[in-house]
N, CA and C of each residue as an Amber inpcrd file, in Angstrom:
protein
   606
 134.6110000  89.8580000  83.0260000 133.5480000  90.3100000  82.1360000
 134.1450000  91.1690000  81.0230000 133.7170000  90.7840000  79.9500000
 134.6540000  91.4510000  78.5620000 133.5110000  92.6100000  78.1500000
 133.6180000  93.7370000  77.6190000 132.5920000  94.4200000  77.1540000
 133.1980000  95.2450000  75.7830000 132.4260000  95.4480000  74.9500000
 132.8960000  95.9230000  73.6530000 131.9910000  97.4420000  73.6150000
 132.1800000  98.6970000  73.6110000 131.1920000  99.7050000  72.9320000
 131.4490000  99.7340000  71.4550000 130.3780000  99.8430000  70.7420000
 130.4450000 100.1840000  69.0760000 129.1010000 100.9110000  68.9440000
 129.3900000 101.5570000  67.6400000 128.2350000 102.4320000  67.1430000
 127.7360000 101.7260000  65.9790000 126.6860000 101.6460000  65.3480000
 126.1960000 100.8570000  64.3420000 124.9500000 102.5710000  63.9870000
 125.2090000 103.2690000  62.9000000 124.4380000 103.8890000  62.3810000
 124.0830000 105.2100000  63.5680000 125.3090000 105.7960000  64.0870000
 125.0680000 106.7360000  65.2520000 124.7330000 106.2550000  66.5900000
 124.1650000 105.0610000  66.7970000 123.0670000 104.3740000  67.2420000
 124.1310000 103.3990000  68.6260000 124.9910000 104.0440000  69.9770000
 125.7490000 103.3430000  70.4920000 124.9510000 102.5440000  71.0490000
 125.9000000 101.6100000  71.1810000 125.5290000 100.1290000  72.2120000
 126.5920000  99.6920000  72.8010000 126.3390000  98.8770000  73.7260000
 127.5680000  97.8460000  74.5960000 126.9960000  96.3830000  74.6160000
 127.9160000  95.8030000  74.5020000 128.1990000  94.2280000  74.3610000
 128.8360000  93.7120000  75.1640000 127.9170000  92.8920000  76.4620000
 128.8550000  92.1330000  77.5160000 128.9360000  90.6660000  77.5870000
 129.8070000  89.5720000  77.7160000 129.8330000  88.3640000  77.6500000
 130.8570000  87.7990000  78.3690000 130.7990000  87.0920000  79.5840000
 131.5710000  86.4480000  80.4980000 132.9330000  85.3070000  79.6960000
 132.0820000  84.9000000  78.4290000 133.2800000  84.1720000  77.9920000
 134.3710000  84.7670000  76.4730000 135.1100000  84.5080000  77.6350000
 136.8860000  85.4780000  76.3440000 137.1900000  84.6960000  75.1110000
 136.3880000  83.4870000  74.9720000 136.4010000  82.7500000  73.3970000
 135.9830000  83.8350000  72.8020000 134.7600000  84.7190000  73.1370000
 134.1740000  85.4390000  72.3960000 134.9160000  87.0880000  71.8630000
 136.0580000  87.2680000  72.7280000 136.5510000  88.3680000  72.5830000
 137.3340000  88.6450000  71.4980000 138.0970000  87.7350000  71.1260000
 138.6590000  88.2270000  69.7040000 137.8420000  88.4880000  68.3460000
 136.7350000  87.1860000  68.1980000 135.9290000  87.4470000  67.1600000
 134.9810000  88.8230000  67.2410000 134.2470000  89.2830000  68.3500000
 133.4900000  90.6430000  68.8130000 134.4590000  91.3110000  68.2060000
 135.4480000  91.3910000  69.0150000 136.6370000  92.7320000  68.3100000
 137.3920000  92.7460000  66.7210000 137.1620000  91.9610000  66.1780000
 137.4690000  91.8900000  65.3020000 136.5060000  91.8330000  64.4340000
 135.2140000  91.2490000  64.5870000 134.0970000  91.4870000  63.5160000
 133.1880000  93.3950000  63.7710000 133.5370000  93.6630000  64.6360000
 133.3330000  95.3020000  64.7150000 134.4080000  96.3040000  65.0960000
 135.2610000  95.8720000  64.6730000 137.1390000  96.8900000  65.2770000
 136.6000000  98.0140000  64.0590000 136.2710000  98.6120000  63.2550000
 136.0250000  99.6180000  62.7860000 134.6500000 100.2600000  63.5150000
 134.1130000  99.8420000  64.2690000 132.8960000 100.3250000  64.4800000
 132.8290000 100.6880000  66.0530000 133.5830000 100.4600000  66.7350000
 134.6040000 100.7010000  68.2850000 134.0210000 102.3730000  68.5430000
 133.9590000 102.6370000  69.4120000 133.0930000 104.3090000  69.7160000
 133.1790000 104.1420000  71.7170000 133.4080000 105.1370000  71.8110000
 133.5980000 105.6210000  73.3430000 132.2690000 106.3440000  74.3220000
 131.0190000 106.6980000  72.5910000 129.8310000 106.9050000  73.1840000
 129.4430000 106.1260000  74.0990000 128.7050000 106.5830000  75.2700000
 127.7700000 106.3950000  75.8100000 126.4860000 105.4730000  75.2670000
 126.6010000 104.0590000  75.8120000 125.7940000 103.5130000  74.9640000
 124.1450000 103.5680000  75.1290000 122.9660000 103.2540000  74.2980000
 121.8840000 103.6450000  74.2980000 120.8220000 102.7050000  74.5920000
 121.8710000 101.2120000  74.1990000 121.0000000 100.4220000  74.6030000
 122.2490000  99.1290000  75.0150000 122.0690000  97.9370000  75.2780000
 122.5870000  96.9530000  76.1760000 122.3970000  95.4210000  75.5270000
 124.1190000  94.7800000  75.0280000 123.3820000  93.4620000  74.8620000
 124.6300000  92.6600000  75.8200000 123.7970000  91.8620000  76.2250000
 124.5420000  90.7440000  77.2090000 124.5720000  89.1390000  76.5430000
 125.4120000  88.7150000  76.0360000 125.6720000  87.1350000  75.4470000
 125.9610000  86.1920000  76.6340000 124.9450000  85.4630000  76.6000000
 124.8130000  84.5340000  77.7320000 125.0720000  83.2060000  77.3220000
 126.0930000  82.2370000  77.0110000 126.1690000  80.3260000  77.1600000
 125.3310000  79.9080000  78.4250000 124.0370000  79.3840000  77.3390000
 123.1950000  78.0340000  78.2840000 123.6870000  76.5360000  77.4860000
 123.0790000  75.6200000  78.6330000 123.4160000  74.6820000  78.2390000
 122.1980000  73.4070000  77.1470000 122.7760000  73.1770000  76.1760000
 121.6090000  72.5960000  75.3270000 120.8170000  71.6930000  75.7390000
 119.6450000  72.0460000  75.4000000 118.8450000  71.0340000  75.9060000
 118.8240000  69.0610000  74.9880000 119.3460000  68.4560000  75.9880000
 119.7810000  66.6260000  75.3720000 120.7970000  67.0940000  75.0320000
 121.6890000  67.8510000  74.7750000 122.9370000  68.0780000  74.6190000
 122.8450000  68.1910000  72.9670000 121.6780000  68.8870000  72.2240000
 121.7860000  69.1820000  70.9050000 121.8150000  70.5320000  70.7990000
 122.7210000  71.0190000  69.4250000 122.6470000  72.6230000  69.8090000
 121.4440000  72.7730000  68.5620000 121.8390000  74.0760000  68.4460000
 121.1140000  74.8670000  67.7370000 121.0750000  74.6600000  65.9760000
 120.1520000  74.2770000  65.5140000 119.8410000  74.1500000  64.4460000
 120.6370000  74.6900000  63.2030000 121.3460000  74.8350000  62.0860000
 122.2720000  75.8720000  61.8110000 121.5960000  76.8790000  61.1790000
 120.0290000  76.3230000  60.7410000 119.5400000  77.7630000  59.9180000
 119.0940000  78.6800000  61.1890000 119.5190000  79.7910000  60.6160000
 119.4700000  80.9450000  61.5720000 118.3250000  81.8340000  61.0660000
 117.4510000  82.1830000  61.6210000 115.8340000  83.0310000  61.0040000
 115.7540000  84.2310000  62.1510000 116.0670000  84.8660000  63.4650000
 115.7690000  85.1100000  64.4310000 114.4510000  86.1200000  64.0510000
 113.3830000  86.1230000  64.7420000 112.5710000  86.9240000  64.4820000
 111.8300000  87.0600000  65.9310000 111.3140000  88.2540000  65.8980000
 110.6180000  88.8560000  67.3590000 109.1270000  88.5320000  67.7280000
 109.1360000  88.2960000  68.7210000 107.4020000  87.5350000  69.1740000
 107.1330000  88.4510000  70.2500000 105.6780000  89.3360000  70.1450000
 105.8180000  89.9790000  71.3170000 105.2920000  89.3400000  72.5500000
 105.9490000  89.6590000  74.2050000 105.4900000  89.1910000  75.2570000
 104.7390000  89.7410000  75.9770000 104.9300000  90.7510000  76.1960000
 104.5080000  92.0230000  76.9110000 104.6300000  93.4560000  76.6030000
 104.1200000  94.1750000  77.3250000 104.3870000  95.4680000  76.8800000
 105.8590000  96.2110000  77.2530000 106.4400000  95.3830000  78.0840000
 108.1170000  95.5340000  78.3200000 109.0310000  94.8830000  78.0710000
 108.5460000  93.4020000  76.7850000 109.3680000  92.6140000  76.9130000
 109.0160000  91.7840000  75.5760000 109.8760000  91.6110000  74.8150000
 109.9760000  90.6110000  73.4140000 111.0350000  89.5580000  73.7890000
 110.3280000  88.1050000  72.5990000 110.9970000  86.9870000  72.9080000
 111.6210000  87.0720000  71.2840000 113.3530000  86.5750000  71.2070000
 113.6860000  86.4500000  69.8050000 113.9150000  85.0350000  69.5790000
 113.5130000  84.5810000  68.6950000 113.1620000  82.8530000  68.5700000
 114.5560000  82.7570000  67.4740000 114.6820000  81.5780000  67.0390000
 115.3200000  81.1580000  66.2030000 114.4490000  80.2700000  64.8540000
 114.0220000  81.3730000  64.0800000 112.6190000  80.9500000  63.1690000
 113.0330000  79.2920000  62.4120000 114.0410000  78.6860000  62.7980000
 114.3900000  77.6830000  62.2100000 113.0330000  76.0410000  62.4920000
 113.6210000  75.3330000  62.4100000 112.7740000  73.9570000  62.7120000
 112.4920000  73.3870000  63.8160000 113.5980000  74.2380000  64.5600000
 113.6910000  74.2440000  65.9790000 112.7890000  75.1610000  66.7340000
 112.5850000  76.1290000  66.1710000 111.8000000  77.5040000  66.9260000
 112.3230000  77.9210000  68.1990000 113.6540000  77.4180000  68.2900000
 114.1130000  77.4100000  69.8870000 114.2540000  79.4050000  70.7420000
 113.5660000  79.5120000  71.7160000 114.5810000  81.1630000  72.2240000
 115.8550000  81.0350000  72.3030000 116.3200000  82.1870000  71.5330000
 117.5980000  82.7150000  71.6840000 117.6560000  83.9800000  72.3940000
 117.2230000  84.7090000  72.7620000 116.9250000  85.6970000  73.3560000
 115.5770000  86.6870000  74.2460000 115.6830000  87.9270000  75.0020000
 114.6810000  88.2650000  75.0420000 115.3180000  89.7950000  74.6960000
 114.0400000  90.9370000  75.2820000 114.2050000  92.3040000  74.9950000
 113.6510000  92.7630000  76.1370000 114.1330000  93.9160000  76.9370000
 113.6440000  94.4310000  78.0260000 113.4600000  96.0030000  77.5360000
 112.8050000  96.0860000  77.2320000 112.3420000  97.9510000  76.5580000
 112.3920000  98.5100000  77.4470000 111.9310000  98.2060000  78.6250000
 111.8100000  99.6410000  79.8160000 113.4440000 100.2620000  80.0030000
 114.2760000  98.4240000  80.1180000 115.5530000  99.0930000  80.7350000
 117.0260000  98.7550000  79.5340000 116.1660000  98.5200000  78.2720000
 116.5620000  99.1370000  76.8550000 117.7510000  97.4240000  77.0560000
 117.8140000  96.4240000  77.7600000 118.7520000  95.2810000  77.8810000
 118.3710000  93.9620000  76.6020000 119.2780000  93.6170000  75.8450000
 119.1690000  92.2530000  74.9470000 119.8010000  91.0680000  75.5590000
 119.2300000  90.5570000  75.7850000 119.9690000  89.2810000  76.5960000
 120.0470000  87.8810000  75.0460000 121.0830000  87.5560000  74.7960000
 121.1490000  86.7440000  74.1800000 121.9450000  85.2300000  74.2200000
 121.0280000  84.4940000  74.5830000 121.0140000  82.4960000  75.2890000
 121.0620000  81.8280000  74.4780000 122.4870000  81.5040000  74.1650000
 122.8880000  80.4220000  72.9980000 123.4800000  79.2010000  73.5730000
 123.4550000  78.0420000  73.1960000 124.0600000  76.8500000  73.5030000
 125.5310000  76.7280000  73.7060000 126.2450000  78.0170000  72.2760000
 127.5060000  77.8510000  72.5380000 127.8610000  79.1170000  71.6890000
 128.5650000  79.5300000  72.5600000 128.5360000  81.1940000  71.9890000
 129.8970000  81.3030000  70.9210000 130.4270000  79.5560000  70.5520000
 131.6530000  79.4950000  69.3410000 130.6170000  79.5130000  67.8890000
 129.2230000  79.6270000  68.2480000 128.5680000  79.3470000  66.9500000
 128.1970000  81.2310000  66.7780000 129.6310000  81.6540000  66.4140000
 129.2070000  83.3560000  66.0270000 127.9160000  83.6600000  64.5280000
 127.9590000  82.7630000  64.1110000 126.6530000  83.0710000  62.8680000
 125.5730000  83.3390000  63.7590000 125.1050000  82.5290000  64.5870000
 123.7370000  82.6900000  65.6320000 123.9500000  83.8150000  66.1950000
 124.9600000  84.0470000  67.0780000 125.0510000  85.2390000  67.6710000
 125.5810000  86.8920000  66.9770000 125.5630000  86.8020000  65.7020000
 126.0880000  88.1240000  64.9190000 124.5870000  88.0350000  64.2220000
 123.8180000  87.2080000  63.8700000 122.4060000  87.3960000  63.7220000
 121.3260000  88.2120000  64.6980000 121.5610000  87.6210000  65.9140000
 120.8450000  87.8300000  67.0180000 121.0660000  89.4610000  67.2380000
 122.2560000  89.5800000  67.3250000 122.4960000  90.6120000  67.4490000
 121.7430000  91.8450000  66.5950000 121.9760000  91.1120000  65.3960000
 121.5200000  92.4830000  64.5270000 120.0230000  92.5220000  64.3540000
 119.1990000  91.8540000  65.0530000 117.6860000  91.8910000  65.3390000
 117.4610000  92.6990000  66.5600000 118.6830000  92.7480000  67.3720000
 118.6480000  93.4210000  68.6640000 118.5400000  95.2630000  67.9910000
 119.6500000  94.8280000  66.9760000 120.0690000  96.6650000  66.9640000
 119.0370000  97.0710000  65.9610000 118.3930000  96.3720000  65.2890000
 117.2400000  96.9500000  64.4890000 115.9840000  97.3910000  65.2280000
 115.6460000  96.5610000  66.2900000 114.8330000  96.8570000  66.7280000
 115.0780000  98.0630000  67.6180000 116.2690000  98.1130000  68.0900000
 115.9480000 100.1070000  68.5290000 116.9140000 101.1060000  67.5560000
 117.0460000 100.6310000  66.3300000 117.3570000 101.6520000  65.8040000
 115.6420000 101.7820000  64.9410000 114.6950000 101.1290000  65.1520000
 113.4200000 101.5520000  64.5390000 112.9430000 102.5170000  65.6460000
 113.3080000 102.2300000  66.7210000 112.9100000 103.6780000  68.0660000
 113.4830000 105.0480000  67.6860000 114.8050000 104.6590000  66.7000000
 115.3530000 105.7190000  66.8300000 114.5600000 106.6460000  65.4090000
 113.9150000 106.0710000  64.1670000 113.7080000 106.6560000  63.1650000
 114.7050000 105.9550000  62.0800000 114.9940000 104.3750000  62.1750000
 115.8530000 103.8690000  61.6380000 115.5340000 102.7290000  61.1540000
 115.8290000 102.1080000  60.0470000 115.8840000 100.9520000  59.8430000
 116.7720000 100.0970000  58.2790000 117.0210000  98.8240000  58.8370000
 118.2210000  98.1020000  57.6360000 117.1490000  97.9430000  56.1030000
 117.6240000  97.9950000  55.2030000 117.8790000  98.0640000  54.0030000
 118.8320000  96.9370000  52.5130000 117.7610000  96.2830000  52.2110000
 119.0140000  96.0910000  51.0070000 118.6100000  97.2220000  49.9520000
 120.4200000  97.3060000  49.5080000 120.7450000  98.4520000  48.6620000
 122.0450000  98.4670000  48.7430000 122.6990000  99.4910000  47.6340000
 123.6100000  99.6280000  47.3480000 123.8680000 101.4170000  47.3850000
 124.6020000 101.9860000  47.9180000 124.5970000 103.5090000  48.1850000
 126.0390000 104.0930000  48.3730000 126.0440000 105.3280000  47.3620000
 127.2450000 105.8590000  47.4710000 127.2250000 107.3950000  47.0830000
 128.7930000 107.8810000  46.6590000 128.0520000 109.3020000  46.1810000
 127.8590000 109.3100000  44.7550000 127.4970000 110.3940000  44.0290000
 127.5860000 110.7470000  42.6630000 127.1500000 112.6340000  42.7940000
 129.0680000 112.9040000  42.3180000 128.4170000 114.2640000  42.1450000
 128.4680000 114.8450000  43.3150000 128.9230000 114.5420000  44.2560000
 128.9190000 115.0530000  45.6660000 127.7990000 114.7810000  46.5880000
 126.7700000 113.9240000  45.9490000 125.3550000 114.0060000  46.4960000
 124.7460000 111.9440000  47.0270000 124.9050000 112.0790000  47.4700000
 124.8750000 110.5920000  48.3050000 123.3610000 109.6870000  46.9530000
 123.4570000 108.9980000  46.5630000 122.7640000 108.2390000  45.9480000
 122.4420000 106.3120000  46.4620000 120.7010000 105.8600000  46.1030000
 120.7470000 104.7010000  47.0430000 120.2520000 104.3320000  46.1210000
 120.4400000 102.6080000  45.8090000 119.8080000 102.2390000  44.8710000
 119.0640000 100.2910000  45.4790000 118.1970000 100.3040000  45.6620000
 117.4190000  99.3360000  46.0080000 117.0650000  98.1480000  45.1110000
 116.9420000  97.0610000  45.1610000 116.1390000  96.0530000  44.2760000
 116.8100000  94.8430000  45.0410000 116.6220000  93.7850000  43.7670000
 116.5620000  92.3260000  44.5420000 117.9140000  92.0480000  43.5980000
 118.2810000  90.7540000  44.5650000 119.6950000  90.5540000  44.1780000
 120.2770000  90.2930000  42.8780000 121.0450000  90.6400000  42.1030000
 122.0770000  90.8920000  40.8510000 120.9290000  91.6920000  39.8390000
 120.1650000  92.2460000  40.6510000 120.0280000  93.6660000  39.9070000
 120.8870000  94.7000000  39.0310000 122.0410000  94.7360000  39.5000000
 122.6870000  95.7490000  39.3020000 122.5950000  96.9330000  40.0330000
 122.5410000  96.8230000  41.3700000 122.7430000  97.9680000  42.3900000
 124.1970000  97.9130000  42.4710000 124.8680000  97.5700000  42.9320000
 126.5060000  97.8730000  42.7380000 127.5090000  98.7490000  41.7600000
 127.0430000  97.2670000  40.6710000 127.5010000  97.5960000  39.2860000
 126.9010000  98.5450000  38.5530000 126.0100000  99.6110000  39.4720000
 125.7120000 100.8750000  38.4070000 126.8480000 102.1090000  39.6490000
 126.7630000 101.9110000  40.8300000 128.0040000 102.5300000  41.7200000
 129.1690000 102.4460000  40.9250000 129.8430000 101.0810000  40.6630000
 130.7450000 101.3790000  40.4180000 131.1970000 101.7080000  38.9390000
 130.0990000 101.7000000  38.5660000 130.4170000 102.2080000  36.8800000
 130.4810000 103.7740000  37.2380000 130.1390000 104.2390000  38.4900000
 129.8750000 105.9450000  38.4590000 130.8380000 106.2700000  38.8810000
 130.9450000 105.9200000  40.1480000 131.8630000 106.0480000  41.4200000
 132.6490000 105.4890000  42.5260000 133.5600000 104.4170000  41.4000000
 133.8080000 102.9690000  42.4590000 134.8440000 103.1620000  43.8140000
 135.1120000 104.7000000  43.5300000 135.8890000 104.9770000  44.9450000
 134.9640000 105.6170000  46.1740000 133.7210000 105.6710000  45.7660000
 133.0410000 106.3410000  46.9670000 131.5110000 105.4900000  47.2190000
 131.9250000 104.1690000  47.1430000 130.8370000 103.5340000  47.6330000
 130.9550000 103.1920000  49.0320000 129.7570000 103.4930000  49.7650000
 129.7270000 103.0840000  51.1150000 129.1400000 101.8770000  51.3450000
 127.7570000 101.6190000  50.9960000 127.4110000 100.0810000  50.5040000
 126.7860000  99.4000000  49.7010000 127.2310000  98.0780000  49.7800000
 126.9970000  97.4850000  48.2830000 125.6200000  96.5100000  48.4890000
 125.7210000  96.0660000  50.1000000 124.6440000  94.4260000  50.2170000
 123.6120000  95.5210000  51.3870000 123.6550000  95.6820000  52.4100000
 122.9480000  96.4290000  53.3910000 123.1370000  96.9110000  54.2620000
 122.4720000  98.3480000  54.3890000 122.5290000  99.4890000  54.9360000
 121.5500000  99.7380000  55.9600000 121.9380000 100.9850000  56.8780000
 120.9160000 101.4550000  57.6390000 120.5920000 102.6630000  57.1260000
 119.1910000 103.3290000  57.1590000 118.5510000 104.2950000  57.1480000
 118.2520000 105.1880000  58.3210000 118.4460000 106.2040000  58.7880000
 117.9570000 107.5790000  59.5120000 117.5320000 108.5190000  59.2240000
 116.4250000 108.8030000  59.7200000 116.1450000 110.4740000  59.7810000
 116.6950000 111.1630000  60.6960000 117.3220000 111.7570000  60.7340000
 118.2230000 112.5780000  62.0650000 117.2610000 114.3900000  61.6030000
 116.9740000 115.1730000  62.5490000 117.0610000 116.0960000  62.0310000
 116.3250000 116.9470000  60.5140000 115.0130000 115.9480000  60.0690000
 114.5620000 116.1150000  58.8050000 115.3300000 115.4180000  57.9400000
 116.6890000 114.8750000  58.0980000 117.6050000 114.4950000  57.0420000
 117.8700000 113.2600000  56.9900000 117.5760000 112.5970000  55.4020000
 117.9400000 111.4770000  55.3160000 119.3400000 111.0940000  55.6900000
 119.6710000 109.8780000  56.2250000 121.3310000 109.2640000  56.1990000
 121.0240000 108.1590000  55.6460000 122.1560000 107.6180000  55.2360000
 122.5270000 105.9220000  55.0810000 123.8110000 105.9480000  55.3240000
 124.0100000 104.7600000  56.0290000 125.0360000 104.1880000  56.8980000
 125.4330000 102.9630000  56.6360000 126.8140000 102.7140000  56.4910000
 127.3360000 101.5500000  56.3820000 127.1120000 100.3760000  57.8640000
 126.9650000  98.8100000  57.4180000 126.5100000  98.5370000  59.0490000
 127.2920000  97.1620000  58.7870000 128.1940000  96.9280000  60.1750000
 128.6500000  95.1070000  59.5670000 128.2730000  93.9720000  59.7390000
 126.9670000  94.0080000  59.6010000 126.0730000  92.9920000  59.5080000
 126.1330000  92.3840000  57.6810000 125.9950000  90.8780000  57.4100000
 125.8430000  90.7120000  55.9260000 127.2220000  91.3450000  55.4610000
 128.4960000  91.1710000  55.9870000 129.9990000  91.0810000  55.3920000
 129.9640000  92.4750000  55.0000000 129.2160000  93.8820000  55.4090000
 129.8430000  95.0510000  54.8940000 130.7570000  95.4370000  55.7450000
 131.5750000  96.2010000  55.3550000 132.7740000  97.2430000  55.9120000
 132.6970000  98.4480000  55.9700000 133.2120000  99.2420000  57.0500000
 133.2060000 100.7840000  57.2890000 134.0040000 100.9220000  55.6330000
 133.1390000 102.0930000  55.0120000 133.8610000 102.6770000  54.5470000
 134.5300000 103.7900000  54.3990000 135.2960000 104.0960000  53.9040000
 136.5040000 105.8430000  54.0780000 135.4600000 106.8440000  54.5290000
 134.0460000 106.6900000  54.2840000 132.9150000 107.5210000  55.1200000
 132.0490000 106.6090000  55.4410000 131.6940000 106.9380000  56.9270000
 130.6530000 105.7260000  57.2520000 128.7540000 106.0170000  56.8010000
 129.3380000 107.1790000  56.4940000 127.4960000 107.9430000  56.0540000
 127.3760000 108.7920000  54.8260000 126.3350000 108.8300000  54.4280000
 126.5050000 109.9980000  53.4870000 124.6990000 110.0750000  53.6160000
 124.2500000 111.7100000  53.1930000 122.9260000 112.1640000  53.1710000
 122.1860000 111.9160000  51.8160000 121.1050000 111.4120000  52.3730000
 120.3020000 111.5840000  50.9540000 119.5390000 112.2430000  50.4930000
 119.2410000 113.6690000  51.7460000 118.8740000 114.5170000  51.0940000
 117.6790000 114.8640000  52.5430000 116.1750000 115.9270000  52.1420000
 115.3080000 115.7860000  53.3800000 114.0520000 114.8580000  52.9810000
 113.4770000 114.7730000  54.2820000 112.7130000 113.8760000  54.8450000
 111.2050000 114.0270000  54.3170000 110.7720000 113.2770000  53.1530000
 109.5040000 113.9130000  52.6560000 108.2270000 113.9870000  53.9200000
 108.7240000 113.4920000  55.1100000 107.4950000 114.2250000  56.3880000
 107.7790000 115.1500000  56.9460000 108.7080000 115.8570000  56.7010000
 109.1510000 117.5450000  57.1830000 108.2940000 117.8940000  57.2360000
């Protein structure tokens, strides 16, 4: 049994999966994000076997259907509508049931529906935007794509951008954060956070 801990936005987790195909890509698509915390919540990557022997559709949509009051189903919003997963809230576990766990797009998706949904427990949630400092003071800039969220960072401050495509949000403490997350090809950067200041529900 292979297991990975990483932090994604303060926010630890563990990642378990019986098959070691999966171990180099895990460790290598989160080797900056590696943490010794105590994790908070639980995902387990499970290979089932396809049903007629077709896999999984390649568009990837995952979105949450609720089941119960202890338990969400994550579908694969594609043409298929197939489950890829469930959610166990009481005992905080993501179980995620893919055909073939070499198709990492499905499963680095899945995943990050897993960690959104309890980093919204936590006072958290992903973001497109582009965010860095200016001035010593963490700045975020939002809109729709080739806006110019980047390209106004790096016209300011192209050595202290943390991110460019999407971020996580926290209130920790009254205080805004944004956090770099590697979901959507971002990278830790030389700081993984910076504040945006307090929480207009103080």
């Amino acid at each position: 049994m292979y297991h990975l801990k990483i932090s994604v936005a303060d926010l630890p987790l563990e990642i378990y999966t019986i098959r070691q195909s999966m171990k180099k890509f895990l460790d290598t698509y989160f080797s900056t994000y590696k943490t010794e915390k105590e994790p908070f919540f639980q995902i387990n990557i499970i290979e089932k076997k396809a049903i007629n022997n077709v896999e999984q559709s390649e568009c990837v949509i995952p979105e949450l259907e609720f089941v119960s009051q202890d338990e969400w189903r994550i579908l694969n919003n594609s043409i298929d509508r197939n489950t890829v997963g469930y959610i166990d809230t009481n005992k905080r576990i993501c179980t995620i049931e893919v055909p073939s766990v070499s198709n990492t797009y499905l499963v680095t998706s899945v995943i990050r529906v897993c960690v959104q949904y309890f980093l919204e427990l936590c006072d958290g949630f992903f973001l497109h935007g582009a965010c860095g400092v200016v001035e010593n003071k963490g700045i975020l800039f939002t809109g729709k794509s080739t806006a110019g969220k980047s390209t106004a960072l790096h016209n300011s401050h192209p050595d202290s951008i943390i991110v460019e495509d999407a971020a996580a949000i926290r209130i920790i403490n009254n205080q805004i954060w944004c956090y770099s997350i590697p979901f959507r090809g971002e990278k830790l950067a030389k700081t993984s956070r910076i504040g945006l200041g307090e929480s207009l529900n103080a």
